[in-house]
Structures are given as C-alpha cells and as structure tokens.
FIDOLUM-710524 format. One record per residue: residue in three letters; x, y, z of N, C-alpha, C, O in turn. Coordinates in pm, whole numbers, plus 50000, padded with zeros to 5 digits. Layout:
REM residues N
ALAXYZXYZXYZXYZ;...
//
This chain:
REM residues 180
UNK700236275365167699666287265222699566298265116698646306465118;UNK700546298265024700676306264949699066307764810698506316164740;UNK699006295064841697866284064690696476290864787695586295164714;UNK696246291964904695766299264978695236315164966694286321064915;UNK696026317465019696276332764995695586335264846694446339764837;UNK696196332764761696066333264634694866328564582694316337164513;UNK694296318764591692926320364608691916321664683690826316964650;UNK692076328064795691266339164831691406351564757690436358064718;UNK692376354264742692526369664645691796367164499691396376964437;UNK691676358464463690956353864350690046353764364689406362464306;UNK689436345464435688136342464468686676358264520685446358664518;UNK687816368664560687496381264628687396390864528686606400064515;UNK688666385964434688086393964299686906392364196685946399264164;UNK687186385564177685856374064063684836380264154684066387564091;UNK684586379664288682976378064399682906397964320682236402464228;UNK683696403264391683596419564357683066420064211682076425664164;UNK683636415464178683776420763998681816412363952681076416763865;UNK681676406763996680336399664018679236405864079678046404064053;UNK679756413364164678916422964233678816437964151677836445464141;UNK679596438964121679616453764068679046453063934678556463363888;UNK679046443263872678486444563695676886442963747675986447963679;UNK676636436963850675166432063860674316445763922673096446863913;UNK675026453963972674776464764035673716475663914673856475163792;UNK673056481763963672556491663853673426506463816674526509163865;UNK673046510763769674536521963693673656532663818672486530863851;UNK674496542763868673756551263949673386560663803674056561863701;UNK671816567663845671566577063767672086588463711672496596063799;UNK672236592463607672876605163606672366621463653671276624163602;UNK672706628063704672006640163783671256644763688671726646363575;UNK670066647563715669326661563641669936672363601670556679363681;UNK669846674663500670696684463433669496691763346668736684863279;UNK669336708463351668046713563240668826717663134669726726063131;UNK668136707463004668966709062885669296724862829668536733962861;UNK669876726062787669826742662693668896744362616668516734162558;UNK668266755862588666856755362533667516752762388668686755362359;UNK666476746862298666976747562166667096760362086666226769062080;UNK668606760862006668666774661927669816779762070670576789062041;UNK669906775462177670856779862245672446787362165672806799162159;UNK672996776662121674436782862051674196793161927674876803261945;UNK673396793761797673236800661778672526814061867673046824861838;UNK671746814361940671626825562013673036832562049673446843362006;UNK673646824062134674696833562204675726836162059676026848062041;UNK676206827461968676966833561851676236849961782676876860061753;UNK674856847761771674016858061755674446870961816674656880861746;UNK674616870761970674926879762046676186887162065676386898462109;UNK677036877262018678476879161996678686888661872679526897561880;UNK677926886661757677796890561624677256907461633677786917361583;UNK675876906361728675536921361728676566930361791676986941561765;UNK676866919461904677906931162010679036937861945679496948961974;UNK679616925861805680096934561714680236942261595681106945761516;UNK678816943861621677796955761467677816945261386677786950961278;UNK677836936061367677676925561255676316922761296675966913961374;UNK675416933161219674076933861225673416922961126672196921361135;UNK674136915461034673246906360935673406894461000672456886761014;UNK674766891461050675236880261084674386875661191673736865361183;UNK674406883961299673316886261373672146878161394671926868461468;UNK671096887461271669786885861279669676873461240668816865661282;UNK670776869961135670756852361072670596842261191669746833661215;UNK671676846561256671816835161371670326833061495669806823261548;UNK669966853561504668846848661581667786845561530667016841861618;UNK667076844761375666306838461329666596823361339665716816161387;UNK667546818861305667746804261352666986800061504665966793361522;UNK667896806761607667866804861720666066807061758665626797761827;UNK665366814361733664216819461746662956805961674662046798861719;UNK663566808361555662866793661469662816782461620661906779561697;UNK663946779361615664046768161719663566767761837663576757561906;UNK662826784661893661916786961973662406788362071661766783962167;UNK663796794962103664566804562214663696816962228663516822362119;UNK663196822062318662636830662333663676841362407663396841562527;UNK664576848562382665176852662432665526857662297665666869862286;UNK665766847062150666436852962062665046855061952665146859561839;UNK663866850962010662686857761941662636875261981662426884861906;UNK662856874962095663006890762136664186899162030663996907861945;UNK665266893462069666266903362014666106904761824666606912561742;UNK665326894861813665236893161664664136905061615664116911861513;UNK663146904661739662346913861716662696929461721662346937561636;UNK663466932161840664226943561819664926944461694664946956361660;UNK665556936461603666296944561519665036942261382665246946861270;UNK664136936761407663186941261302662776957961326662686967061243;UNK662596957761453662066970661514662976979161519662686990761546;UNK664076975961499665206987961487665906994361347666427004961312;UNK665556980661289666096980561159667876973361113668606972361015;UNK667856970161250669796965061250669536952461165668686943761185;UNK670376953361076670636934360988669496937060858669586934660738;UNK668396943260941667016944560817666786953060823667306960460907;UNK665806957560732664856964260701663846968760804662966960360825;UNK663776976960854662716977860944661146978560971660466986560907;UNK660506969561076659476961761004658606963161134659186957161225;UNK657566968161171656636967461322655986958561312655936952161417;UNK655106952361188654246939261176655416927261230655266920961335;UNK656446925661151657746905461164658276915661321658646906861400;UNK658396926361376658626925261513657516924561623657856921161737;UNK655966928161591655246923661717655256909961674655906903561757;UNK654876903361593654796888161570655636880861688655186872661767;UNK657376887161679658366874961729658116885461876658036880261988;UNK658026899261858657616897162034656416892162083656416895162202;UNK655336886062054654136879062081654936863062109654886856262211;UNK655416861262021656236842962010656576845962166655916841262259;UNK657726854562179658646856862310657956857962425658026851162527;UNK657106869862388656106869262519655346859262556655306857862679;UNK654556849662481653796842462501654866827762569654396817862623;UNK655726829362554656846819962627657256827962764657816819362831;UNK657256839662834657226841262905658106849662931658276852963048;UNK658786854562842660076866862838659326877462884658276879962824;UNK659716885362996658926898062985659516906062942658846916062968;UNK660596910062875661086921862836659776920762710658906929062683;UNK660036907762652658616910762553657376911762536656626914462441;UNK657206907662707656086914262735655686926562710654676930662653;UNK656926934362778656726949562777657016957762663656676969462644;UNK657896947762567657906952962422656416954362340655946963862277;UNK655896940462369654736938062316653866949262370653476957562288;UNK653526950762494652876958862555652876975262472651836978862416;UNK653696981462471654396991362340653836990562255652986998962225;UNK654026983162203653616980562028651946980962069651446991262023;UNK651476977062103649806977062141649376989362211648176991962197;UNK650056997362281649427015262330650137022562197649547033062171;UNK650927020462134651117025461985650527023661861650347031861770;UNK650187008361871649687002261758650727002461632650557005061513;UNK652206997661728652656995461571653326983661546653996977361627;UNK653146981261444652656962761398651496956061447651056946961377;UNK650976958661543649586955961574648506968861597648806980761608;UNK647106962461600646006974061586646306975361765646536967161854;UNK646156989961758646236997061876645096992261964643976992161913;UNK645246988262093644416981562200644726982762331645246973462392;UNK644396995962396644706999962556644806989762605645936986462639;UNK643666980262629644156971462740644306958262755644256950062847;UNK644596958762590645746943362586647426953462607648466949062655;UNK647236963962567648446967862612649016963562801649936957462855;UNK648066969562834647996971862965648406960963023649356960763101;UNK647406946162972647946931363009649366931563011649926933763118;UNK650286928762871651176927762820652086937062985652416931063088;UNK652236950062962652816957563121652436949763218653416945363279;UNK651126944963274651196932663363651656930063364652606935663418;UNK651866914663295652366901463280654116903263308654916897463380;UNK654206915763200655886917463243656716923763357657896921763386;UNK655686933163423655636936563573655626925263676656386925063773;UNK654806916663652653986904863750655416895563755655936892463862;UNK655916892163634656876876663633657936883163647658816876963705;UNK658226895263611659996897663618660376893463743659626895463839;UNK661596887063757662446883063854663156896663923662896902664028;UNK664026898663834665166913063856664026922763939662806922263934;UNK664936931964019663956940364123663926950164023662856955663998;UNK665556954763923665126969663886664226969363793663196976063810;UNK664376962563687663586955463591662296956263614661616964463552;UNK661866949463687660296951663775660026961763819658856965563818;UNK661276971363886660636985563909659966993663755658836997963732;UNK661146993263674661136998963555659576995663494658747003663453;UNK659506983363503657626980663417656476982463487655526987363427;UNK656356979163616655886986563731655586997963676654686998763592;UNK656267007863713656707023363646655547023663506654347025963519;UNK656177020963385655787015963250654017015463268653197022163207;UNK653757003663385652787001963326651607009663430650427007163407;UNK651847016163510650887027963577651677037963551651917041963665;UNK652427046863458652667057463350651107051663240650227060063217;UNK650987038963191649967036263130648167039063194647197045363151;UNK648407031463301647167034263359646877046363381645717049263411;UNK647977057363371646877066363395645997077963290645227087263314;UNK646687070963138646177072962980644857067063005643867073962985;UNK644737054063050643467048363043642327048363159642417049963280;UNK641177046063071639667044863132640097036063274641017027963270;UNK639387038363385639157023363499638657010663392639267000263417;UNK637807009563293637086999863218638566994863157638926985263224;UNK639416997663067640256997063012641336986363107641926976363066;UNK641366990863214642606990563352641786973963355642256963463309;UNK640596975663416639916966763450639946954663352640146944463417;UNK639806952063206639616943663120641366941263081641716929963045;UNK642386952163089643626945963071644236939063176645216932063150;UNK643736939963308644336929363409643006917563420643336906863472;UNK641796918563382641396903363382642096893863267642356881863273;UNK642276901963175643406894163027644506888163079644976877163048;UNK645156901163211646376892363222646106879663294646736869163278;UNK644656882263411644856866763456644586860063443644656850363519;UNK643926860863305643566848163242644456843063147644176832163097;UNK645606849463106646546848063067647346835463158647646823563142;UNK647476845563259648716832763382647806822963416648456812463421;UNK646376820263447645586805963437645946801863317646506790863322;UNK645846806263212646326795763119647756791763065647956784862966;UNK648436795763123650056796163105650676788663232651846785063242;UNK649366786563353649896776663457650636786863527650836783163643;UNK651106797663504652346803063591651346808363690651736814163791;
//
C-alpha cells in the first residue's frame, strides 16, 4: 500500500511538473517605459535645485539630446536665463520648439513668448498666438490652463481679428497633425 501511495505521489508530481513547463509564461503587465534621458533629467533637477547651475544644464542637455521633453524645456530656460550658460534666445527657442513640438505646453507658452517678442525667433503675432493655443488647449492642470488661457487673450487683444484668426487655424492644423 505504501509502493502505492508512493506512486501515486510520484506519478502526480512528474503529471504537474509536465503540465506546468508546457504551460505558456503569463505575460508581463504593460508597463510605459521612462522616456529616454529620464535619470539624467531628474539628476539634472536635483543639481539646479541646488544652484549647481553647470552640472545642471550638462545633465539636461544629455537628457534633452535623448529627447525628454521636459528637460528640452528646462534646458531652454537656463539658456534663456543664463543659469550654467551664457545666455542665449536663438539655443533657447530652438529647445523650446523641440519641447513644444513634443507636446509640453509650458513650452508651448514659452515658445509662444519668444514669438510676440521675437527673441530668438523673428517676431510673428500669430504663430505666437498658436503656440498660447496649443498650450491653453492640452494643459491638463486647471491652474495652469487658467494661467495660459489668461496669457493668451492678454494676447489677443494686441492683435488684429486676421492675426487671431490665422494663429488658431495654425494651431489646428497643428493638433491634425500631431494626431492629438
């Protein structure tokens, strides 16, 4: 009985252990990777928060290269500020155009700036105007959205109806082609 017993317990193991290798692996969950340039970004952030303005800009040029748009922005601010560098309006609309055109709206509305100023880019009411769109239109955050909202009819009311008119067909031809 025992010779029994015993192989059934055998026989139950081997069957399991047979079953389970033949089995398919369950999938692993969806997970959304970290954008690339992620860790340098946040070391980046760590660096400004503590005036280590070179260290900084190093890390968010990395991070930015790698096409974080988050650290194309801040990179652009300290071109535009002058923290880490030299201060520069042409290498900061550039990386806020990169940022914006990825969908950041703070750089939208940076960008937007730089275009009713014209600095680093040639002055253009109503690509400005787009730019305040786009970053009005997508912001998530309510205050945020109030704030460019705000921003960008403080703008409209510098400009022509023609002006108003050609910077929001830009923007929506902008979001048709950006899918959003």
């Amino acid at each position: 009985m025992q010779r029994a017993l015993l192989a059934t317990v055998l026989f139950g193991f081997v069957a399991f252990t047979v079953y389970a290798y033949r089995q398919p692996a369950p999938a692993a969950p969806a997970v959304d990777p970290a954008p690339p340039g992620s860790m340098s970004y946040l070391f980046a952030v760590t660096r400004y928060d503590a005036a280590d303005y070179g260290t900084a800009v190093a890390h968010f040029q990395d991070a930015a290269e790698a096409g974080h748009p988050r650290a194309q922005y801040r990179l652009a601010l300290c071109f535009l500020e002058g923290k880490g560098v030299m201060p520069n309006t042409l290498i900061a609309a550039r990386w806020f155009r990169r940022a914006a055109d990825q969908g950041d709206t703070a750089a939208q509305v940076a960008l937007g700036r730089a275009y009713w100023r014209g600095e680093g880019v040639v002055a253009d009411s109503a690509e400005a105007y787009k730019w305040f769109q786009l970053g009005a239109t997508l912001e998530r955050e309510p205050v945020a959205r109030a704030e460019y909202e705000r921003s960008r009819n403080d703008l409209a009311t510098t400009l022509t109806p023609a002006d108003v008119a050609e910077g929001q067909r830009r923007a929506q031809a902008w979001l048709a082609a950006s899918g959003r």
